[in-house]
N, C-alpha and C positions, 0 to 999 in steps of 0.2 A: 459733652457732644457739641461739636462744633453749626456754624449757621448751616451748613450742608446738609445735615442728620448723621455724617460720621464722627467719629471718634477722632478727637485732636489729637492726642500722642500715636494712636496706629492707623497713618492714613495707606491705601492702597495706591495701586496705579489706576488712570482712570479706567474703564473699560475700552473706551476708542482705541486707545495707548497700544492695546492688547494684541487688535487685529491691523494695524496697520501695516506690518509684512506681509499680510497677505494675499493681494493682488500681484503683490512684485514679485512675490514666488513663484505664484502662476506662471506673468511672463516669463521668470526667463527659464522652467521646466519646458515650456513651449517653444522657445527659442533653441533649447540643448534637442528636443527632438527634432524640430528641422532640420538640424544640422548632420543629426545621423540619419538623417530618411537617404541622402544619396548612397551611403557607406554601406548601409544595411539593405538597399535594391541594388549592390554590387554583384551582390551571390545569386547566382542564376539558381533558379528552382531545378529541383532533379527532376528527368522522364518518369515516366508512368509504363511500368511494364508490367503484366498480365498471363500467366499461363493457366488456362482453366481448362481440365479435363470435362469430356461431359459423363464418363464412367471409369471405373477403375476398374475393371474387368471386362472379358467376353470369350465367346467362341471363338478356338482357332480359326484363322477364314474370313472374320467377321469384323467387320470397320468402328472406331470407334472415334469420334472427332477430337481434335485438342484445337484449340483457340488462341492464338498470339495474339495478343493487345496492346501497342506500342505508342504512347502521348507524348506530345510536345509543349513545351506553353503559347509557341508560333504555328509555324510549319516548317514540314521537313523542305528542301529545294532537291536534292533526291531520297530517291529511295532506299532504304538502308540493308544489306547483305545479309538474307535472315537466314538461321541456322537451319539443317535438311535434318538434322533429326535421323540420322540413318544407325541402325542397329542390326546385329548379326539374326535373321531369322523371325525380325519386323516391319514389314514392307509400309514402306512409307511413300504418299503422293498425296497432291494437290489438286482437287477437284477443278471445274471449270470456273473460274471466276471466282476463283480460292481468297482471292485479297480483294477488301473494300475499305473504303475511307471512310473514319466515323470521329465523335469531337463531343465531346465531353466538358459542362463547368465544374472547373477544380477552383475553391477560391475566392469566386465570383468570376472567375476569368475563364475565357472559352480557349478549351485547348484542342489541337486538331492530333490525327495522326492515322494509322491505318491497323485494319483487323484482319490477320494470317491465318489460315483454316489448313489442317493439314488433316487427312485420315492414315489413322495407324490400324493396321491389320498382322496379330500375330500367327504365323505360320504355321506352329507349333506350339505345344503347353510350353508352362513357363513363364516367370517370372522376367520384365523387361523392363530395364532403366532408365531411364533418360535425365544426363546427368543436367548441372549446367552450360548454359551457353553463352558465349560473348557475342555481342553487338555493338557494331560502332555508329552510332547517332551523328547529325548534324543538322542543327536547324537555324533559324535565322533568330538573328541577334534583334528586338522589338526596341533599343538604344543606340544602334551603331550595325556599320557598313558590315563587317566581318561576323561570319557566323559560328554558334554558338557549336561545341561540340563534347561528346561523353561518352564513357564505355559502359553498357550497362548489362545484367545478367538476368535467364530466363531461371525462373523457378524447377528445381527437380522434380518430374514426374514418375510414376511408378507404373506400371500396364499389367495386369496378369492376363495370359489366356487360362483358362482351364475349360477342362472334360466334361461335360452334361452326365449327370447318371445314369448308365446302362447304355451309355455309348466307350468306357474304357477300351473294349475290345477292337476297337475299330481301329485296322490295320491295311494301310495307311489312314488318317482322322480323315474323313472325309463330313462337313458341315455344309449344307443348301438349301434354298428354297427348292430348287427340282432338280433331280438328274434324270437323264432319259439315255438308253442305249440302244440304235439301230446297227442292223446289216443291210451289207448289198453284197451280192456275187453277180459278176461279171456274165454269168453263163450258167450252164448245170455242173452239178459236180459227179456223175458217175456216168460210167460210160464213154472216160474218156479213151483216145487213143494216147501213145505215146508221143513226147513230143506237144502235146495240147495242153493250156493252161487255162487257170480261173484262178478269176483276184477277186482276194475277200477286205469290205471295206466295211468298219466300225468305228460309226461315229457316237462321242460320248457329248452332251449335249447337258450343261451345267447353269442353275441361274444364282445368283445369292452370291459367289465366291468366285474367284479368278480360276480357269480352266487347268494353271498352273500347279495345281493341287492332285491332277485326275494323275494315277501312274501309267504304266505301261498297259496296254488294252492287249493286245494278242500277245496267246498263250504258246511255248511252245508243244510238238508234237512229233515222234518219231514213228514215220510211217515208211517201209524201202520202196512204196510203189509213186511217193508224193516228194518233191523236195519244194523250199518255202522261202521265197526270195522277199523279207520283208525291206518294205520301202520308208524314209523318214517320217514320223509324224507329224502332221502337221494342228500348233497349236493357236486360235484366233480369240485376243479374248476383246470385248467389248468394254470400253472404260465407261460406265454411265456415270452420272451428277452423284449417283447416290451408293450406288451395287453396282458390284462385279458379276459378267456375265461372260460366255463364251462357248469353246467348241474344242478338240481331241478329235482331230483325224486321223486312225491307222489303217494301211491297207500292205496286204503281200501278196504278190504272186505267186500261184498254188503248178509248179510245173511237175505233168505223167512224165514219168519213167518207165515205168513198166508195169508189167501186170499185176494185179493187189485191190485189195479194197478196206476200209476203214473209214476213219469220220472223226473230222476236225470237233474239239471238244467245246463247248459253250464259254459264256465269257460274262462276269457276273460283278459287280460291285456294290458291296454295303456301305451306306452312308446315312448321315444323322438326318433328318428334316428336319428344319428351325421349325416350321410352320406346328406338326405336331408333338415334337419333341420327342418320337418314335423310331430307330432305325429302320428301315428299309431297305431293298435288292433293286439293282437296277441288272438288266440280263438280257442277253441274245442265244437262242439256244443255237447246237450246235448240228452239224449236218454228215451224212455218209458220201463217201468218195470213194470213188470205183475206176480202175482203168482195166483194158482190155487189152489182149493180145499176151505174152510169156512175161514170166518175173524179169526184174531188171538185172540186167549184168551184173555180178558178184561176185565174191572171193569166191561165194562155194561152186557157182556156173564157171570159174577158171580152172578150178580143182579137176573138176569132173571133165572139163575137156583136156585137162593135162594127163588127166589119169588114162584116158583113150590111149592117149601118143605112146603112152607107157607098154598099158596089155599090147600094144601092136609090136614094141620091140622087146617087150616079155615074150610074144609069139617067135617071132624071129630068133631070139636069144635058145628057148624053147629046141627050135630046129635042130640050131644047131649043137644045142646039148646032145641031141637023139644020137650024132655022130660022134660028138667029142666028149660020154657023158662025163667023164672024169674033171673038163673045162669049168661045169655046169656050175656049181656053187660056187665060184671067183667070178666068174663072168657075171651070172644073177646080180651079186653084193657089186661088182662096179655098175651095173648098167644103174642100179637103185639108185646110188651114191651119186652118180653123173647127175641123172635127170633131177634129184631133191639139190643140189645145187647147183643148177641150171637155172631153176625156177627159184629159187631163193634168193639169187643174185642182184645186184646191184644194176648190171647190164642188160638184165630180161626185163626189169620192171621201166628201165631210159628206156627201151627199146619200143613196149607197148603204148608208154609214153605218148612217144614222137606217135606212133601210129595211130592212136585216139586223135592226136593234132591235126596230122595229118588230113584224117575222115572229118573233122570238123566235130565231132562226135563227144557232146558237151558230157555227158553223163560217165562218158569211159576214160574222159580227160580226168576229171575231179577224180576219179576212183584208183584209175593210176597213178596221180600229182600224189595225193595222198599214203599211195605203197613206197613209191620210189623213194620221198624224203625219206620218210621210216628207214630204208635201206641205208642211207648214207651216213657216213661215221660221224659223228660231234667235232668240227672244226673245219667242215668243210667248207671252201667261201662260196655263198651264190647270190645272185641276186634277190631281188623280192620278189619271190613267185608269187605269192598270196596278192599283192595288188596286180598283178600282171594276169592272173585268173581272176583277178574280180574286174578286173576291166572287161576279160573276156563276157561274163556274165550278164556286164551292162551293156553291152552290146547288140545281146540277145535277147533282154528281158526290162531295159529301162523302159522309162515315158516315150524317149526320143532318140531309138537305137540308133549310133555311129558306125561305118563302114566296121565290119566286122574282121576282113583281111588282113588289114595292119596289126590285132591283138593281137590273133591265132599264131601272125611270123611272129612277135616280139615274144610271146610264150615261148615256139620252138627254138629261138636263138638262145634264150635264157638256160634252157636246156640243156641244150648241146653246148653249152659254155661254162656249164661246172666241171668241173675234174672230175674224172670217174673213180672208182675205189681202184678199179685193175689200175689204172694210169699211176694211182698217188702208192700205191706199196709195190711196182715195179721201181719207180723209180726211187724210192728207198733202198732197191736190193742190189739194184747193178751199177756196175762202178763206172765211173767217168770214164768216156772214149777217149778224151784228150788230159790226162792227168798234171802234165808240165804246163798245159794253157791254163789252169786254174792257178798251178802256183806262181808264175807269173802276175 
């Protein structure tokens, strides 16, 4: 052992020897990361995008919120084109002050950017998807003039409506906090004269769900003393911050024809209550109507007065059997034959027609419009009577009747301007007056 205390043949390196690389290592690991710090803050960090349902289910009818989420590491300089979210049979809108600006630390670093509020209402049961969506970003570069830009994608969401228990039957689904069903009638409903009307008006009165939902409110009804001129409905719904609320206005005009009585039939809707999870009726009951004076004009009141005309030249025919009896049974079988194709024809029913027209005489118009098309053959050309009578009608029976004059002629010209049956198979049968000016 040497003067040190070690061993002269196996001496070591000293200890100092050992660590003297290693401050320099240090530096220059220190020095190599400096140098990537600018390469490695090249790569912009990605957006922050957020789709959070707040339920995955609900009642048809019934709002359920989704949440867009959209971060920057800067800020946006505008705003960026967010997807609508629009699906077949899932009504989708933007409440009032739907977007706010909110900012989040990601990092240690404060990121800014905006939160999108949409309410999704499904119509109907069913299952509803909402796929992805692209967004195009742009926000300011926190290094340099030009800004920083990205395409980025929303999360797919899933929606179910479904049916509350012991509400399946409900046809149409009808889901609310309240429905309520009033009437009004304009006047009484019996006793009237002919000629006299009463408008019946039902409003349906919906809170929880858009009024969009409610169906058709008036029912029809086949009465010959009543005809029922219904008017457009009018539907108002209220957008509030949270629920859908609104209103279903129908009303018709109830016009006497003639003499009869009956009663318009009630008017009733089953619908779910959110509040006690109970179906319920919503209902207006219904009313008797009555006119006075004789039934109204009909096939069977033409009948019976044709049938008169008849026995009177059955009488006459009669006579002169007494003299000619031998005549009697040929004569009887043409006078029948005549008069059932008289009245059968094509030109008896244009003719009553024009003379309902004529009178101004709205109930014997419709009643004849009605025989005479019947009578004419399949390829006849005419115009549109059906709008040209219902002009007549609005005239007589809208909000804000127009001169009635100019209808009643445009009806009668229409008229008198189809081809009659006799016209179109004579001229089928006889030949050309000028035969060489044709072949020419």
């Amino acid at each position: 052992m040497d003067e040190y205390g070690g061993h002269q043949y196996r001496r070591f390196p000293a200890p100092a020897l050992r660590h003297r690389g290693g401050p320099a290592m240090r530096r220059l690991l220190l020095a190599l990361l400096l140098l990537a710090g600018p390469a490695l803050a090249q790569t912009p960090p990605t957006p922050i995008v957020e789709t959070v349902l707040d339920q995955s289910q609900t009642v048809p009818g019934q709002s359920v919120t989704l949440r867009l989420n959209i971060l920057v590491p800067t800020w946006m300089p505008n705003p960026p084109e967010l997807p609508t979210f629009e699906t077949p049979n899932l009504r989708v809108r933007v409440p009032p002050r739907g977007s706010t600006a909110i900012s989040r630390q990601v990092d240690g670093q404060n990121w800014s950017g905006i939160s999108h509020r949409y309410l999704l209402t499904p119509m109907v049961p069913g299952q509803f998807v909402l796929p992805a969506q692209k967004i195009e970003l742009t926000w300011a570069d926190p290094d340099g003039p030009a800004p920083l830009t990205a395409t980025v994608q929303t999360q797919p969401v899933t929606l179910t409506g479904t049916v509350p228990k012991g509400a399946e039957g409900l046809d149409p689904f009808i889901a609310a906090k309240s429905l309520v069903l009033t009437q009004d009638l304009s006047g009484p409903s019996t006793g009237l004269t002919p000629g006299a009307s009463v408008i019946r008006t039902v409003t349906a009165k919906i809170e929880g769900t858009s009024p969009i939902v409610l169906p058709t409110l008036m029912p029809q009804f086949d009465l010959p003393a009543i005809r029922a001129y219904p008017a457009s409905p009018q539907v108002t719904e209220d957008d509030g911050a949270e629920e859908l609320s609104g209103t279903r206005v129908e009303s018709e005009t109830l016009m006497a024809l003639g003499g009869g009585q009956g009663s318009a039939p009630p008017i009733s809707l089953d619908w779910l209550n959110l509040g006690t999870g109970k179906v319920e009726t919503a209902s207006v009951p219904g009313f008797d109507i009555s006119v006075t004076g004789p039934p109204p004009k009909s096939a069977q009141t033409a009948q019976q007065r044709d049938w008169r005309l008849i026995l009177t030249t059955l009488a006459l025919v009669l006579g002169v059997a007494a003299m000619l009896r031998g005549l009697w049974p040929r004569a009887r079988d043409a006078a029948q034959t005549h008069r059932q194709a008289r009245l059968a024809s094509e030109a008896y029913a244009r003719s009553q027609l024009l003379a309902a027209i004529s009178r101004r005489d709205y109930p014997q118009t419709s009643r004849w419009l009605e025989d005479w098309r019947a009578r004419l053959p399949a390829g006849v050309p005419m115009q549109d009577l059906s709008e040209l009578f219902a002009a007549v009608g609005a005239t007589l029976y809208a909000a804000q009747p127009a001169a009635p004059t100019s209808s009643w002629e445009a009806l009668a010209h229409a008229v008198r301007a189809t081809p009659s049956v006799w016209g179109r198979s004579n001229r089928q049968i006889l030949p050309a007056l000028n035969p060489g000016a044709q072949a020419r």
